[in-house]
PASEBA-1860 file (N, C-alpha, C; in nm, 3 decimals):
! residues 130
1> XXXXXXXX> 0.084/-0.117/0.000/0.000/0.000/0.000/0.089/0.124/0.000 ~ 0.063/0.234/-0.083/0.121/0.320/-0.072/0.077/0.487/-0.028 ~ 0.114/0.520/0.055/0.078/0.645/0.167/0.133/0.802/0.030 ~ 0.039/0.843/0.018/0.085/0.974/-0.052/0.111/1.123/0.031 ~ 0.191/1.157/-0.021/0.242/1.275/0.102/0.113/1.401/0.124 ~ 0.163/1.426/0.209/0.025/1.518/0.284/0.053/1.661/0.170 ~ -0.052/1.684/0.144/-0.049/1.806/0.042/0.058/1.948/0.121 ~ 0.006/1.945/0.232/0.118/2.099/0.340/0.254/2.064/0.285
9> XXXXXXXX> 0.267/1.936/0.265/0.434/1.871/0.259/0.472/1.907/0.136 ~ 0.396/1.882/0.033/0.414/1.925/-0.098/0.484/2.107/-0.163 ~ 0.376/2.139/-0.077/0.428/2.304/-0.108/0.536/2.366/-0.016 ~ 0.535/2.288/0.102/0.660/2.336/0.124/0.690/2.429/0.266 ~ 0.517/2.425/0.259/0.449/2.550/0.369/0.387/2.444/0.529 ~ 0.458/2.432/0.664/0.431/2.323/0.747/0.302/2.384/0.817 ~ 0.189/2.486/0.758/0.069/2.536/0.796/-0.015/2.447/0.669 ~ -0.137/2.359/0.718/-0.257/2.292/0.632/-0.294/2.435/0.532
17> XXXXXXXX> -0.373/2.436/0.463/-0.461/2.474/0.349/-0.564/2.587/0.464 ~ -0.583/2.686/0.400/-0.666/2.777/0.466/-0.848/2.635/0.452 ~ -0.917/2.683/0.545/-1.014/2.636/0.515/-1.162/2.707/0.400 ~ -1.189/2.627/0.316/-1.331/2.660/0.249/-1.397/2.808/0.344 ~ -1.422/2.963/0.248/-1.495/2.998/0.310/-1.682/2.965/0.292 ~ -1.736/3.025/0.418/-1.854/2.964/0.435/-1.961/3.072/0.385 ~ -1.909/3.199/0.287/-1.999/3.236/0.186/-2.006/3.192/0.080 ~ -2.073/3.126/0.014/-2.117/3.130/-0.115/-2.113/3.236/-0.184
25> XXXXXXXX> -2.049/3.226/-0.334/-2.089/3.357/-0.449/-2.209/3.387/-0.482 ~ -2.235/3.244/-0.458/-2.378/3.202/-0.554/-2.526/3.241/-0.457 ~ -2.492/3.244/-0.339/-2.608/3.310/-0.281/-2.595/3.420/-0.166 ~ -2.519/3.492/-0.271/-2.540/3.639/-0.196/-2.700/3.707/-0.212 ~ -2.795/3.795/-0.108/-2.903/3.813/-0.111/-2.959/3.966/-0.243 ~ -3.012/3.994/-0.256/-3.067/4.121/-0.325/-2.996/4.240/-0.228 ~ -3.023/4.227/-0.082/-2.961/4.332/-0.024/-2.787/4.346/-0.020 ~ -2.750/4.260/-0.003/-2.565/4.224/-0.019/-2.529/4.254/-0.121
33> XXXXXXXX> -2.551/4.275/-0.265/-2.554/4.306/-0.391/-2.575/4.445/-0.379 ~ -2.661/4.482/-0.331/-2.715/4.624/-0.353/-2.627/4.694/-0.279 ~ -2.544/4.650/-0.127/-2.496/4.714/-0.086/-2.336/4.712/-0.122 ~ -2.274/4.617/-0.178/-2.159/4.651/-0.261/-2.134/4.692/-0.352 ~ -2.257/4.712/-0.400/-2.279/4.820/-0.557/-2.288/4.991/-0.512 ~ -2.308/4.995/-0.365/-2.326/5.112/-0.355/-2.234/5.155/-0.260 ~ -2.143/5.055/-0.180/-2.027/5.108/-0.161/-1.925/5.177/-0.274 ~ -1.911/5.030/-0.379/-1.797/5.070/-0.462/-1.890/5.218/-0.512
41> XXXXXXXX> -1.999/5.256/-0.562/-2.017/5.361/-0.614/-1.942/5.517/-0.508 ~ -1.997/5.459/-0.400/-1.957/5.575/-0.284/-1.793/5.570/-0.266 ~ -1.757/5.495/-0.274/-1.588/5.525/-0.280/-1.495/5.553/-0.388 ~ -1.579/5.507/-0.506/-1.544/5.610/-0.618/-1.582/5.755/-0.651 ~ -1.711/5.750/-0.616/-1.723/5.894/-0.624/-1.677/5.995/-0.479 ~ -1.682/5.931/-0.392/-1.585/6.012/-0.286/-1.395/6.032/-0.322 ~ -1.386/5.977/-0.422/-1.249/6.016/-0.497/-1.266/6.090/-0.558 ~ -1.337/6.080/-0.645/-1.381/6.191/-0.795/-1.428/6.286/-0.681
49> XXXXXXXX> -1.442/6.335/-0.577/-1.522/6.427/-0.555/-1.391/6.541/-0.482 ~ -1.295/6.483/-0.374/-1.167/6.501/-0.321/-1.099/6.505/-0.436 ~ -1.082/6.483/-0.589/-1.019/6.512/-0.638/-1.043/6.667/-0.684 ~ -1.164/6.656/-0.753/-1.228/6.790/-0.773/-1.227/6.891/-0.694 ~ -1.258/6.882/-0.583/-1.250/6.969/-0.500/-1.123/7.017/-0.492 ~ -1.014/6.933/-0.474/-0.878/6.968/-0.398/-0.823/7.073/-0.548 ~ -0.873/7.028/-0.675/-0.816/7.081/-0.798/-0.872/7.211/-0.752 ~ -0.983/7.277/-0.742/-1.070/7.388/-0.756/-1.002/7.459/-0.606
57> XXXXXXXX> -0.918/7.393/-0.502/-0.871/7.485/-0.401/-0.764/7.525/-0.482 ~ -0.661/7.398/-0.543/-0.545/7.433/-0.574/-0.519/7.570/-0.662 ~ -0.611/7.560/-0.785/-0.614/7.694/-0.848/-0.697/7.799/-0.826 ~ -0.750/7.823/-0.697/-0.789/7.914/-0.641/-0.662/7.995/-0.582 ~ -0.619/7.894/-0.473/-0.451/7.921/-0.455/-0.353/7.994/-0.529 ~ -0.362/7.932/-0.669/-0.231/7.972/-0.758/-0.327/8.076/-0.815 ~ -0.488/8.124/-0.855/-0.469/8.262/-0.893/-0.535/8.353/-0.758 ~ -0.538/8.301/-0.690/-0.479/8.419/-0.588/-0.379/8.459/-0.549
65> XXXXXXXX> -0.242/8.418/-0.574/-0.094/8.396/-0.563/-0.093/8.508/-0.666 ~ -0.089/8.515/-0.784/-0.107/8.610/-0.886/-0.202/8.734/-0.885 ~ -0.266/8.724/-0.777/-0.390/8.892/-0.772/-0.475/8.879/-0.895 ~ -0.511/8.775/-0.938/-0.590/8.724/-1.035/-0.730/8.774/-1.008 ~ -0.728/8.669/-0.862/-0.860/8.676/-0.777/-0.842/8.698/-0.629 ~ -0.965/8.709/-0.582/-0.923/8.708/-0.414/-1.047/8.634/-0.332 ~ -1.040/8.544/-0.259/-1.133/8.428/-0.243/-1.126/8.514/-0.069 ~ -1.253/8.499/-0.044/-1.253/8.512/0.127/-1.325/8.426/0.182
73> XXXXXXXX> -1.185/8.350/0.240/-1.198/8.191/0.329/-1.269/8.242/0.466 ~ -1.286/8.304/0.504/-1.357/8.312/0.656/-1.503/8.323/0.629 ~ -1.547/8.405/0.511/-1.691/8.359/0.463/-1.691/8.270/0.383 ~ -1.601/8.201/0.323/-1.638/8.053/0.275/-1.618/7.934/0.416 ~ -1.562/7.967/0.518/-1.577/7.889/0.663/-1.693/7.961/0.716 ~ -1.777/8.048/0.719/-1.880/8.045/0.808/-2.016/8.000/0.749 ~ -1.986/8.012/0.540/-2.089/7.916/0.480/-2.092/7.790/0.496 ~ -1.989/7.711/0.502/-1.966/7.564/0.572/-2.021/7.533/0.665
81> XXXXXXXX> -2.023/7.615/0.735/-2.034/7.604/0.925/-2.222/7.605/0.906 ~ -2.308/7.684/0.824/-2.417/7.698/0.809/-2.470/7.571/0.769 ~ -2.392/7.538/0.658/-2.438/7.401/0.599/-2.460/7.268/0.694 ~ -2.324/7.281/0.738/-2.280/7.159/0.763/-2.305/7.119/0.940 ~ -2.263/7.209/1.005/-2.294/7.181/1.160/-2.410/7.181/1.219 ~ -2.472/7.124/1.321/-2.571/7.120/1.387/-2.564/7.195/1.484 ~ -2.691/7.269/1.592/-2.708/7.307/1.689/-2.762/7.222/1.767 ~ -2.759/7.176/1.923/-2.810/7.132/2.032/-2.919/7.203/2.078
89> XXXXXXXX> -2.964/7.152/2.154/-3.089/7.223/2.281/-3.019/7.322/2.331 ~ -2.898/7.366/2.360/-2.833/7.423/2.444/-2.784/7.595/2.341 ~ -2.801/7.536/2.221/-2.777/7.665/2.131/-2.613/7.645/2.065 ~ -2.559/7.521/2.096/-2.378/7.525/2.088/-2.399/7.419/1.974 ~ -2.332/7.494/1.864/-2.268/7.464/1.722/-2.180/7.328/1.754 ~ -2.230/7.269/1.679/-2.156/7.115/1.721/-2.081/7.040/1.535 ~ -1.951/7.041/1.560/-1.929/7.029/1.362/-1.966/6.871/1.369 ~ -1.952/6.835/1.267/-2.018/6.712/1.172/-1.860/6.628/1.253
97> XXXXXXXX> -1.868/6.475/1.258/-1.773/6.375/1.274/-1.800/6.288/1.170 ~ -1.713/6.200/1.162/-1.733/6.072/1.040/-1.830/6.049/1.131 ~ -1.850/5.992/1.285/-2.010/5.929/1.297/-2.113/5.944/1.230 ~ -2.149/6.113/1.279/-2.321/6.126/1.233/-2.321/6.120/1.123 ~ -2.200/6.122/1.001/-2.171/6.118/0.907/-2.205/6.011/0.819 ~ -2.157/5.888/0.885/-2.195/5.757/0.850/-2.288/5.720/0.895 ~ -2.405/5.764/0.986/-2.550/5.703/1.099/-2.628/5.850/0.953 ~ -2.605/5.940/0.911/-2.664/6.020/0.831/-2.688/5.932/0.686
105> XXXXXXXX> -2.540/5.903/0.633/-2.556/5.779/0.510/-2.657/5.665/0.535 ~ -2.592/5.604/0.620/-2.696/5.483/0.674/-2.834/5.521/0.668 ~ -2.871/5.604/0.722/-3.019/5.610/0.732/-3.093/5.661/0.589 ~ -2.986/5.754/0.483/-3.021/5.820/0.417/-3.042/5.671/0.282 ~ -2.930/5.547/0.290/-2.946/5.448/0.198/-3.042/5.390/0.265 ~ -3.079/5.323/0.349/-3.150/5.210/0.404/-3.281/5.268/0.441 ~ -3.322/5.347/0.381/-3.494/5.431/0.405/-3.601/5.381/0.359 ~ -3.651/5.307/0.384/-3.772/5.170/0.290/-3.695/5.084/0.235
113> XXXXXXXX> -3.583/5.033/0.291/-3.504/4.908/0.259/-3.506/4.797/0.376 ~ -3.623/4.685/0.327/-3.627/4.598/0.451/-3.481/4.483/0.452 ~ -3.408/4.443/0.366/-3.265/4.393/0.394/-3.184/4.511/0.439 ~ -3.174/4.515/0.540/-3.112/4.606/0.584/-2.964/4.538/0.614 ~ -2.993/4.493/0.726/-2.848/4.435/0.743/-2.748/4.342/0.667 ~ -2.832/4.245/0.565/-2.731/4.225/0.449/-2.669/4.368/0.337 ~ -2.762/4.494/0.382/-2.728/4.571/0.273/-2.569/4.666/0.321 ~ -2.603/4.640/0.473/-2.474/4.733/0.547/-2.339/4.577/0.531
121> XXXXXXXX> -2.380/4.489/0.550/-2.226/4.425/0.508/-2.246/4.412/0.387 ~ -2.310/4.455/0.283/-2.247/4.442/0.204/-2.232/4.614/0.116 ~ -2.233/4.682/0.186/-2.196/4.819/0.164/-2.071/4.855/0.287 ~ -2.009/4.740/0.332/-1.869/4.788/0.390/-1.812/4.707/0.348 ~ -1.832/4.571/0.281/-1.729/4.465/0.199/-1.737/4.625/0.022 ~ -1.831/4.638/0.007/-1.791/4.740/-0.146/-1.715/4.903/-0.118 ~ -1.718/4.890/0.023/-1.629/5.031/0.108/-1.498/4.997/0.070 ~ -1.490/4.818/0.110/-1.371/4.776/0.137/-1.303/4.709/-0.015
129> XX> -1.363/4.680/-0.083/-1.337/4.602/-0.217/-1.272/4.785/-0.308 ~ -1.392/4.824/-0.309/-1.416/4.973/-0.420/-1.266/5.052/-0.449
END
């Protein structure tokens, strides 16, 4: 009878074979789909968007460097501040964090979406893939 060598032995590597993972390709849900389609969308266009933007500071920069133009950043920071920050009960300006940031997304994708929770892993596997 003859004993054939253990496959670990073969390659060379004295760790076994990772094991089978226990997702299937084949039955990912409607919501898991939907939500890695809309990660990768959101992390591409959060590039395209930091790119744009950062272009439109940069040559703001270089023709204000030249007296081209003259941009006034303290009213373009207190239009931000209008937009973007919240007030409390208390009356105190509170700025935006990635939290409410991401609990704002979340709620703003998943709004009459009953897969919900296949749609959030699979809108942080397309965060993470994208």
């Amino acid at each position: 009878m003859r004993i054939s060598p253990e496959p670990s032995t073969l390659s060379g590597s004295p760790h076994p074979p990772p094991p089978e993972s226990s997702v299937s390709l084949y039955e990912l849900s409607f919501g898991t789909v939907a939500g890695i389609c809309a990660g990768v969308f959101i992390k591409k266009g959060a590039k395209a968007v930091a790119f744009f933007l950062g272009g439109v500071f940069v040559l703001l920069q270089y023709l204000g460097s030249f007296s081209i133009l003259r941009v006034d950043w303290a009213r373009m920071g207190h239009r931000f501040e209008r937009v973007f920050y919240t007030t409390d009960t208390t009356g105190t300006k509170r700025a935006p964090t990635i939290w409410t940031a991401w609990n704002w997304l979340v709620d703003f994708l998943t709004a009459d979406f009953p897969p919900r929770a296949s749609f959030l892993a699979g809108l942080a596997l397309g965060l993470r893939i994208g």
